[in-house]
PDB file of N, CA, C and O in Angstrom, chain B, residues numbered from 101:
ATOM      1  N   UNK B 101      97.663 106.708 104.712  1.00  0.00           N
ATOM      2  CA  UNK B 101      96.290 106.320 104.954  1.00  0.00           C
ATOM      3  C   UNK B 101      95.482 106.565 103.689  1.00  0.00           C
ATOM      4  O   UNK B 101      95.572 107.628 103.075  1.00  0.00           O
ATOM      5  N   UNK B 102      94.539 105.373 103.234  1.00  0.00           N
ATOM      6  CA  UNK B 102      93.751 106.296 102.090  1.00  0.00           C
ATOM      7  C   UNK B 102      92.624 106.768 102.177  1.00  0.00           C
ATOM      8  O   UNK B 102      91.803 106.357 102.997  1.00  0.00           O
ATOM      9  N   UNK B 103      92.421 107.626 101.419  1.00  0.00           N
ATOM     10  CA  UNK B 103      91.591 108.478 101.232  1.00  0.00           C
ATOM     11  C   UNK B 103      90.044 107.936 101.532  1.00  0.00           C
ATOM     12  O   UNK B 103      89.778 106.812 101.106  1.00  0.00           O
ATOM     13  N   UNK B 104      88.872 108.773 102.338  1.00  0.00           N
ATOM     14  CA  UNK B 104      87.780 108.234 102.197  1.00  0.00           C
ATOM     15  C   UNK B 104      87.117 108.707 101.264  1.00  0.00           C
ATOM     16  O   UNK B 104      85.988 108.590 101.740  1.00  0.00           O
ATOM     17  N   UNK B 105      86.923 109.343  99.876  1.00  0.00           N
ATOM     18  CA  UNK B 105      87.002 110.248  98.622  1.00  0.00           C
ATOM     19  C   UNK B 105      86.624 109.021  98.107  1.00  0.00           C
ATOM     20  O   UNK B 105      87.479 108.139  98.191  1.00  0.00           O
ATOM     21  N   UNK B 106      85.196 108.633  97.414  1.00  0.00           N
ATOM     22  CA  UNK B 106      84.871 108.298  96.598  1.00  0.00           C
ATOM     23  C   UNK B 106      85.884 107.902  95.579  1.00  0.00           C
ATOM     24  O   UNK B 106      86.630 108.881  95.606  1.00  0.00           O
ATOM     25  N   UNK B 107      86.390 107.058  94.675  1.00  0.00           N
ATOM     26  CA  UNK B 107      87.227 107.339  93.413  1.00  0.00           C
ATOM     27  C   UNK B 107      86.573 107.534  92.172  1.00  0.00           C
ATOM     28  O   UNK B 107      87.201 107.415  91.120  1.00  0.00           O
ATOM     29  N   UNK B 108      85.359 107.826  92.198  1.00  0.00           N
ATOM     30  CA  UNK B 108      84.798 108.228  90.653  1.00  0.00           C
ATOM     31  C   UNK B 108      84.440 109.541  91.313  1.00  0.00           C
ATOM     32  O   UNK B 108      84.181 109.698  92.506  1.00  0.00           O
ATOM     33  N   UNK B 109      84.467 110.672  90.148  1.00  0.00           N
ATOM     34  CA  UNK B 109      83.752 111.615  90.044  1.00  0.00           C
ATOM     35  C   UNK B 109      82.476 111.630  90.230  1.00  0.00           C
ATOM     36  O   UNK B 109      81.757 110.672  89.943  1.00  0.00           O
ATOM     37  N   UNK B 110      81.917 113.087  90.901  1.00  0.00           N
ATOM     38  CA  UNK B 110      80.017 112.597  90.508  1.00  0.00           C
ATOM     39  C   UNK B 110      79.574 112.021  92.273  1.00  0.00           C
ATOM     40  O   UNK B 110      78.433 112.132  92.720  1.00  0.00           O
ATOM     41  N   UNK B 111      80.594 111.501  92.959  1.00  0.00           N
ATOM     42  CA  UNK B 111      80.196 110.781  94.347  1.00  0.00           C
ATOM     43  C   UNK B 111      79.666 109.509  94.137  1.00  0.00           C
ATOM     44  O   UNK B 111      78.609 109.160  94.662  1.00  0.00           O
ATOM     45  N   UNK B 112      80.371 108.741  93.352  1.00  0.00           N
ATOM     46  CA  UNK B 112      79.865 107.445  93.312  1.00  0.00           C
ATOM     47  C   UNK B 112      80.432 106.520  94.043  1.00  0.00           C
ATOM     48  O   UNK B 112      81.640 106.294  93.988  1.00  0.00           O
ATOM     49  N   UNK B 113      79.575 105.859  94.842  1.00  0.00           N
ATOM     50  CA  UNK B 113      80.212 105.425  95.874  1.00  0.00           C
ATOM     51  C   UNK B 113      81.461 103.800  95.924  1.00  0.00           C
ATOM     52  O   UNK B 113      81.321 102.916  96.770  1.00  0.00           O
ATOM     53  N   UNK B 114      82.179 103.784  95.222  1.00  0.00           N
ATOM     54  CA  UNK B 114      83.130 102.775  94.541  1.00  0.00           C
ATOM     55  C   UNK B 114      84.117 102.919  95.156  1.00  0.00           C
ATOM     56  O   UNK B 114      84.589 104.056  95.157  1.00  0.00           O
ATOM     57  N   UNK B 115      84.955 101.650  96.061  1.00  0.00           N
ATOM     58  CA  UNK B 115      86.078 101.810  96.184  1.00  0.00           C
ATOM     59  C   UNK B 115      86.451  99.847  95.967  1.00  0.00           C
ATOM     60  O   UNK B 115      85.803  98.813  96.134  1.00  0.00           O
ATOM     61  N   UNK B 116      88.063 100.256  95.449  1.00  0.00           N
ATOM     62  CA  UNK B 116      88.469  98.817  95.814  1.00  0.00           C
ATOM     63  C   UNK B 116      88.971  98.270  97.023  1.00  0.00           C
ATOM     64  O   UNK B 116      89.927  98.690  97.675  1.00  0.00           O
ATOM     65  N   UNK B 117      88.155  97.178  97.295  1.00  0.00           N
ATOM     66  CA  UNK B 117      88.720  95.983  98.501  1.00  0.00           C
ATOM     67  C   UNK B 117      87.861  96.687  99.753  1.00  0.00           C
ATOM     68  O   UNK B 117      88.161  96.551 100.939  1.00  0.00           O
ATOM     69  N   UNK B 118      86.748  97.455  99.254  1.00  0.00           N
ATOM     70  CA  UNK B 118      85.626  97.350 100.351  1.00  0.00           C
ATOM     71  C   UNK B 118      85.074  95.906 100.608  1.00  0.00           C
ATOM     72  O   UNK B 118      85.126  94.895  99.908  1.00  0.00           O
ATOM     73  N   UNK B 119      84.566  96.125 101.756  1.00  0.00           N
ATOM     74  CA  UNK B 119      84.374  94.619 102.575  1.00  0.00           C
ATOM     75  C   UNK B 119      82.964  95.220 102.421  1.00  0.00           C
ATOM     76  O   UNK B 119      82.457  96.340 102.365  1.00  0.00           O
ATOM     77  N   UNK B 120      82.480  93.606 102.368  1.00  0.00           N
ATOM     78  CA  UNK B 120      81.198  93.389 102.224  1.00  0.00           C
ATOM     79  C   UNK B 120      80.473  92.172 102.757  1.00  0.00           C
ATOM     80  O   UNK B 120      81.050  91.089 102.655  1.00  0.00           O
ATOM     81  N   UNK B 121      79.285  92.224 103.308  1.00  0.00           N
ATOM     82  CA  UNK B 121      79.123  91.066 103.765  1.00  0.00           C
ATOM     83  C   UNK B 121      78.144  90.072 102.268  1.00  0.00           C
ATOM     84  O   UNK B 121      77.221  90.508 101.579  1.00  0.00           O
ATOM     85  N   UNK B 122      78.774  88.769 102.209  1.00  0.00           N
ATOM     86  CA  UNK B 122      78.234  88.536 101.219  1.00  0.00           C
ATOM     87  C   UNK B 122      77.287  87.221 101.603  1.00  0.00           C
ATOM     88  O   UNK B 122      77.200  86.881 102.783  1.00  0.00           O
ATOM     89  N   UNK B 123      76.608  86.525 100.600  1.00  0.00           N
ATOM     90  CA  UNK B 123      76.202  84.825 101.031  1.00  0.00           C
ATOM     91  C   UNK B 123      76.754  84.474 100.161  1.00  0.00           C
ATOM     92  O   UNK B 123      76.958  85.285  99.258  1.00  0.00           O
ATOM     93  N   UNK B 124      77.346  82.829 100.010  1.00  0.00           N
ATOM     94  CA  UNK B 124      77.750  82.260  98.860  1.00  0.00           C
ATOM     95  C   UNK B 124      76.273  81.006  98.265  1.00  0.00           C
ATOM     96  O   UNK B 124      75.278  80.730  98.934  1.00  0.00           O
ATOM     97  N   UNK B 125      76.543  80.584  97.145  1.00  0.00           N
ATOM     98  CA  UNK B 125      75.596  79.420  96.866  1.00  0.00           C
ATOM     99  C   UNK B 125      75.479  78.376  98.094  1.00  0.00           C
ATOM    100  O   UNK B 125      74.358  78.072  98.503  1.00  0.00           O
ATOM    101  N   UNK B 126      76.742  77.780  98.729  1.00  0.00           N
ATOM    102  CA  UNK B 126      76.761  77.011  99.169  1.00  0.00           C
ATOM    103  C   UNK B 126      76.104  77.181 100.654  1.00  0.00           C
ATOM    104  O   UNK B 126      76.232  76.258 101.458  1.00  0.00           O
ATOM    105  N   UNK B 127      75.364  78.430 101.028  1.00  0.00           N
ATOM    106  CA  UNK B 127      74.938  78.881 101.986  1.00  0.00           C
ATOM    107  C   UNK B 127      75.710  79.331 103.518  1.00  0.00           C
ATOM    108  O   UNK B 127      75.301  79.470 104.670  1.00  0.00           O
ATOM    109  N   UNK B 128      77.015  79.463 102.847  1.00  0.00           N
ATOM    110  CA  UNK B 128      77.907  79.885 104.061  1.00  0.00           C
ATOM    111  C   UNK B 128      77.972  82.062 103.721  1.00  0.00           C
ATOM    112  O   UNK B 128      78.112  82.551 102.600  1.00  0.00           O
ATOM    113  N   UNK B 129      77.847  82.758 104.827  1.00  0.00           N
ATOM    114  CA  UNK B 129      78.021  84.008 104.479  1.00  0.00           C
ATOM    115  C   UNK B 129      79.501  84.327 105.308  1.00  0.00           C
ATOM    116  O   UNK B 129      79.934  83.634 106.228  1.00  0.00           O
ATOM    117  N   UNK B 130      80.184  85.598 104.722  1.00  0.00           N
ATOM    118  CA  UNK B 130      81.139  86.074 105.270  1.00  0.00           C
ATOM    119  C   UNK B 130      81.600  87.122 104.696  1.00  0.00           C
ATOM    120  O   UNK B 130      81.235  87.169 103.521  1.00  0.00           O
ATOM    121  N   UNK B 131      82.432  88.239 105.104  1.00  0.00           N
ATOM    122  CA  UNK B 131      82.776  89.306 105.246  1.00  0.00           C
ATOM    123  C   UNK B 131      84.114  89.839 104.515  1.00  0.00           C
ATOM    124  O   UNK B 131      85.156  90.063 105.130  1.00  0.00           O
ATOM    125  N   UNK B 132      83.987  89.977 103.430  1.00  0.00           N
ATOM    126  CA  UNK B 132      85.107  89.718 102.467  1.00  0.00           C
ATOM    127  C   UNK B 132      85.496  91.402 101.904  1.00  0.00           C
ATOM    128  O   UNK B 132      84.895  92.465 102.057  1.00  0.00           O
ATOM    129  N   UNK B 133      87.061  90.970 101.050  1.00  0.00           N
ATOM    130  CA  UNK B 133      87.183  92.039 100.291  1.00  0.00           C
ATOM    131  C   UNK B 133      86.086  92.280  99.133  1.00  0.00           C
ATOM    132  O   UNK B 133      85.319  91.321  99.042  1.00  0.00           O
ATOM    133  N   UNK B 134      85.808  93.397  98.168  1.00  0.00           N
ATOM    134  CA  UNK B 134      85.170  93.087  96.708  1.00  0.00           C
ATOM    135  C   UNK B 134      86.667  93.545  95.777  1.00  0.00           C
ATOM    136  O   UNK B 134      87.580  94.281  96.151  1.00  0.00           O
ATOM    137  N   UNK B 135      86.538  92.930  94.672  1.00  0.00           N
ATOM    138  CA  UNK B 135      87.990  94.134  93.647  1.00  0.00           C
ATOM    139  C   UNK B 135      86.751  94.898  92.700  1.00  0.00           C
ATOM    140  O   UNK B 135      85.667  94.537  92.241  1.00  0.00           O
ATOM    141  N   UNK B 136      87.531  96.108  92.690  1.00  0.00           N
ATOM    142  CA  UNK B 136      86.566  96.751  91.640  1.00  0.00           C
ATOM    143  C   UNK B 136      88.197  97.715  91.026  1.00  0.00           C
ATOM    144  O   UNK B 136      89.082  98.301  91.650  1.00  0.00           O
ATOM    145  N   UNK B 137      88.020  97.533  89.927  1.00  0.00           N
ATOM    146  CA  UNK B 137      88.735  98.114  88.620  1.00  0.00           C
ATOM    147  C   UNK B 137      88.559  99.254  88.489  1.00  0.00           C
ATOM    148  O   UNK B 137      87.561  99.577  87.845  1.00  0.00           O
ATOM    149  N   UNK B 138      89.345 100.209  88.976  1.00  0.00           N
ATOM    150  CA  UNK B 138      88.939 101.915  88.676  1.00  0.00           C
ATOM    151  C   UNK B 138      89.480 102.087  87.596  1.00  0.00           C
ATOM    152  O   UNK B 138      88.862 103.054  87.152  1.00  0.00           O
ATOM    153  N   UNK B 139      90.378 101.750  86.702  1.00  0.00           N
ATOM    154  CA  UNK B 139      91.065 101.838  85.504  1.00  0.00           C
ATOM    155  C   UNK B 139      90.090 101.575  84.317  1.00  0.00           C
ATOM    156  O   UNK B 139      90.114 101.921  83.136  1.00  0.00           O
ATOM    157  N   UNK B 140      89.128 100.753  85.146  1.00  0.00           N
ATOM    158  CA  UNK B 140      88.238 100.136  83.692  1.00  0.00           C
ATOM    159  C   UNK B 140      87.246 100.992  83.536  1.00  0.00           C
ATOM    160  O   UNK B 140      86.359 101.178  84.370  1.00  0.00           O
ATOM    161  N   UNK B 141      87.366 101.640  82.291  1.00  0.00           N
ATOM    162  CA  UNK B 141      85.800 102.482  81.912  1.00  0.00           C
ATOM    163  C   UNK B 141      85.583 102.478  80.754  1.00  0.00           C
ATOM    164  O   UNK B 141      86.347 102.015  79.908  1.00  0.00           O
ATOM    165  N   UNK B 142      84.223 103.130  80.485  1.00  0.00           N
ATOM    166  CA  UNK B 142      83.693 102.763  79.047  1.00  0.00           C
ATOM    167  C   UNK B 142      83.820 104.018  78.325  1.00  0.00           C
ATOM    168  O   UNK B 142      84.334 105.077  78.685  1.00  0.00           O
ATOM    169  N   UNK B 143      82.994 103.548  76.746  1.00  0.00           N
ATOM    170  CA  UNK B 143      83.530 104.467  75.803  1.00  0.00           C
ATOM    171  C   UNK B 143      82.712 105.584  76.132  1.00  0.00           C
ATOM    172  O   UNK B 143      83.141 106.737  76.122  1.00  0.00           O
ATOM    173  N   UNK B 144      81.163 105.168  76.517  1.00  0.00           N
ATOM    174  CA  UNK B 144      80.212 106.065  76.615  1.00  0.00           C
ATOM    175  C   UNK B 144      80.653 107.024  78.368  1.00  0.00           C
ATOM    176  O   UNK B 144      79.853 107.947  78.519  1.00  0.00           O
ATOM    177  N   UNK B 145      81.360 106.960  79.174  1.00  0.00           N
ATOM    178  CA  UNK B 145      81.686 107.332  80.133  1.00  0.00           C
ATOM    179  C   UNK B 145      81.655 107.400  80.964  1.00  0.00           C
ATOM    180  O   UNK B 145      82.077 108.286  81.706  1.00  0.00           O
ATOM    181  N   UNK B 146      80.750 105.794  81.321  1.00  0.00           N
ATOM    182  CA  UNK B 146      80.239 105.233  82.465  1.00  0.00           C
ATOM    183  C   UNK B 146      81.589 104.133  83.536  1.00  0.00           C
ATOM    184  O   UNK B 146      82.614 103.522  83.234  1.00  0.00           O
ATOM    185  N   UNK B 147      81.101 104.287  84.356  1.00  0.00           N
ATOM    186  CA  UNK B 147      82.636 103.268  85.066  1.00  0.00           C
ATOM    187  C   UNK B 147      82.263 101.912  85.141  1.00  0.00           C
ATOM    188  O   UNK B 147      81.201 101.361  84.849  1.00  0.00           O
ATOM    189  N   UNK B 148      83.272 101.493  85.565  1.00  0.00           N
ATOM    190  CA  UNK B 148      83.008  99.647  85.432  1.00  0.00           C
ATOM    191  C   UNK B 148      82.255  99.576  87.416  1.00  0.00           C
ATOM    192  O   UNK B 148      82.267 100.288  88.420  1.00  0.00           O
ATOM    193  N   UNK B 149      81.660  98.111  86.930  1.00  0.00           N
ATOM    194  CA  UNK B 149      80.744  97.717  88.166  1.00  0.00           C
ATOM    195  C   UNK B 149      81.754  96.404  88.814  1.00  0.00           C
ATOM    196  O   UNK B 149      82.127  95.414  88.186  1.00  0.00           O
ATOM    197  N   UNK B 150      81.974  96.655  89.872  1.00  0.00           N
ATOM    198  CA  UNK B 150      82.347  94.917  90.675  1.00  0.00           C
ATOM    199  C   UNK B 150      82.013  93.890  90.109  1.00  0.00           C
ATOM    200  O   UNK B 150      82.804  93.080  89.625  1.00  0.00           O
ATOM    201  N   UNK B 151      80.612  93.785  90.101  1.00  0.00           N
ATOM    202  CA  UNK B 151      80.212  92.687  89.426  1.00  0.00           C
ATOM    203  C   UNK B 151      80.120  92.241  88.356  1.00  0.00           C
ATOM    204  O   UNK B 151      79.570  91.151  88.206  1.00  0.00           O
ATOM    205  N   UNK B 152      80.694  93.034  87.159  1.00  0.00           N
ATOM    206  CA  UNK B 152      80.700  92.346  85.562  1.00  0.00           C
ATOM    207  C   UNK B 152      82.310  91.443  85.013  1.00  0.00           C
ATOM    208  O   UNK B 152      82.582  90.920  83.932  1.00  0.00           O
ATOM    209  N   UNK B 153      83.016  91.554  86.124  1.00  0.00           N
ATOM    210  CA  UNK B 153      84.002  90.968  86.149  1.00  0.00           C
ATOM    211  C   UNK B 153      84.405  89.713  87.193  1.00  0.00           C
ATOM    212  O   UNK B 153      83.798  89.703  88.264  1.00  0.00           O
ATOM    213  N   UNK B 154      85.157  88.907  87.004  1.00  0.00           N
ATOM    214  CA  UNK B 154      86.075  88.384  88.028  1.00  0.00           C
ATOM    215  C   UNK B 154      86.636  88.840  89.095  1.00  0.00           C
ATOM    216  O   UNK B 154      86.342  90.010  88.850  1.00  0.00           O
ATOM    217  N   UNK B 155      87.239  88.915  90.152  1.00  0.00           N
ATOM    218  CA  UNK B 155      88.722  89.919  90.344  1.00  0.00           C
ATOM    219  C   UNK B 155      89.764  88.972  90.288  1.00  0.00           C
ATOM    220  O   UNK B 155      89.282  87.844  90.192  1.00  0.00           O
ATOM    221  N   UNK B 156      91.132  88.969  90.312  1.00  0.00           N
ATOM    222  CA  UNK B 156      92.206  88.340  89.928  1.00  0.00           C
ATOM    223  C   UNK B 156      92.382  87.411  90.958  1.00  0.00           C
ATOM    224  O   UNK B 156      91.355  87.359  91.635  1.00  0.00           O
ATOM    225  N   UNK B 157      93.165  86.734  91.316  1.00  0.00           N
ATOM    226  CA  UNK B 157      93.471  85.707  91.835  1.00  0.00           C
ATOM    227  C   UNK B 157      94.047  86.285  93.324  1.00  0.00           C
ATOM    228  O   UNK B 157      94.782  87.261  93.469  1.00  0.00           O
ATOM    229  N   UNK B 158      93.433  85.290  94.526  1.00  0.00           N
ATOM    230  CA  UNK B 158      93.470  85.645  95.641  1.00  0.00           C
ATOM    231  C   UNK B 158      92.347  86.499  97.000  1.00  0.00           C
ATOM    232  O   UNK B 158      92.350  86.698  98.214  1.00  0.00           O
ATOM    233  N   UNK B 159      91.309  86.835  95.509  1.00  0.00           N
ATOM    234  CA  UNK B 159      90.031  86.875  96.609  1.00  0.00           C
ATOM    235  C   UNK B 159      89.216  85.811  96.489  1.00  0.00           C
ATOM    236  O   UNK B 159      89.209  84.964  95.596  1.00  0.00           O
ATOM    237  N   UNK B 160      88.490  85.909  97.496  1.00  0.00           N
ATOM    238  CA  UNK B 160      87.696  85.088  98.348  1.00  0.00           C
ATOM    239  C   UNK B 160      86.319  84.389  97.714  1.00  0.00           C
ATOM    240  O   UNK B 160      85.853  83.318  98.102  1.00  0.00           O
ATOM    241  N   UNK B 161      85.826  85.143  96.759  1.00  0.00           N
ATOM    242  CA  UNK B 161      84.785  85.082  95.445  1.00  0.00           C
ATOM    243  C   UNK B 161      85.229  84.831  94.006  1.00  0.00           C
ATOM    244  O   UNK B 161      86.335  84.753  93.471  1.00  0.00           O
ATOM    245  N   UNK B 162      83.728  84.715  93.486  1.00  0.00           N
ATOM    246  CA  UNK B 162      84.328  84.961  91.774  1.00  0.00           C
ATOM    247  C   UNK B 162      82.814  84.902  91.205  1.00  0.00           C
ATOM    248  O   UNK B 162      82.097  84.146  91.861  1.00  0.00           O
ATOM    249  N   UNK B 163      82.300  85.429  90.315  1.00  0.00           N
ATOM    250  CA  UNK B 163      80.823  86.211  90.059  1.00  0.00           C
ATOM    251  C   UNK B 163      80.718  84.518  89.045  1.00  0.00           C
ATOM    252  O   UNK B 163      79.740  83.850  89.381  1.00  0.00           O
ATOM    253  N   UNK B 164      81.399  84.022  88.190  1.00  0.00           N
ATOM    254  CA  UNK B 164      81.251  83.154  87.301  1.00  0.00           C
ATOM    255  C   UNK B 164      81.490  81.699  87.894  1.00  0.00           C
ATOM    256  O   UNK B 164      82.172  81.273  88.827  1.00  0.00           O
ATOM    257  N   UNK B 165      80.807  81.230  87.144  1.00  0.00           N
ATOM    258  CA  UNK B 165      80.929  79.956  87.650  1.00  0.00           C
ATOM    259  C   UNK B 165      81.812  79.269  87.686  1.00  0.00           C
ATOM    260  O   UNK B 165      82.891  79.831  87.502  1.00  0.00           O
ATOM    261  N   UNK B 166      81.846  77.815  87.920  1.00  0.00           N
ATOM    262  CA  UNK B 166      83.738  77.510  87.841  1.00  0.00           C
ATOM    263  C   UNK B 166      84.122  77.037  86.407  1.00  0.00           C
ATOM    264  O   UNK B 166      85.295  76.782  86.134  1.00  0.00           O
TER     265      UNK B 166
END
């Protein structure tokens, strides 16, 4: 089972393939995974955000256009 433990230090509240309810442009909403990258962090020692990326192929979204 995993953990309900935050994965950043500090209590930040980040996990991958939390569901979220989202809207799309096209005005349909629904209840999806998000990917968020715990591997990805910066130099200054901040963590990466869901949203400054893509996630890989097979979810349901994508932050960029086509």
């Amino acid at each position: 089972m995993a953990s309900a433990e935050p994965a950043v230090s500090g209590g930040w509240p980040m996990f991958n393939n939390a569901r979220n309810m989202v809207s799309f442009v096209d005005g349909r909403v629904s209840y999806i995974k998000i990917y968020w990258n715990s591997t990805l962090g910066y130099p200054n020692g901040g963590v990466s955000v869901a949203a400054y990326y893509d996630p890989p192929a097979g979810y349901d979204y994508q932050w960029s256009g086509n």
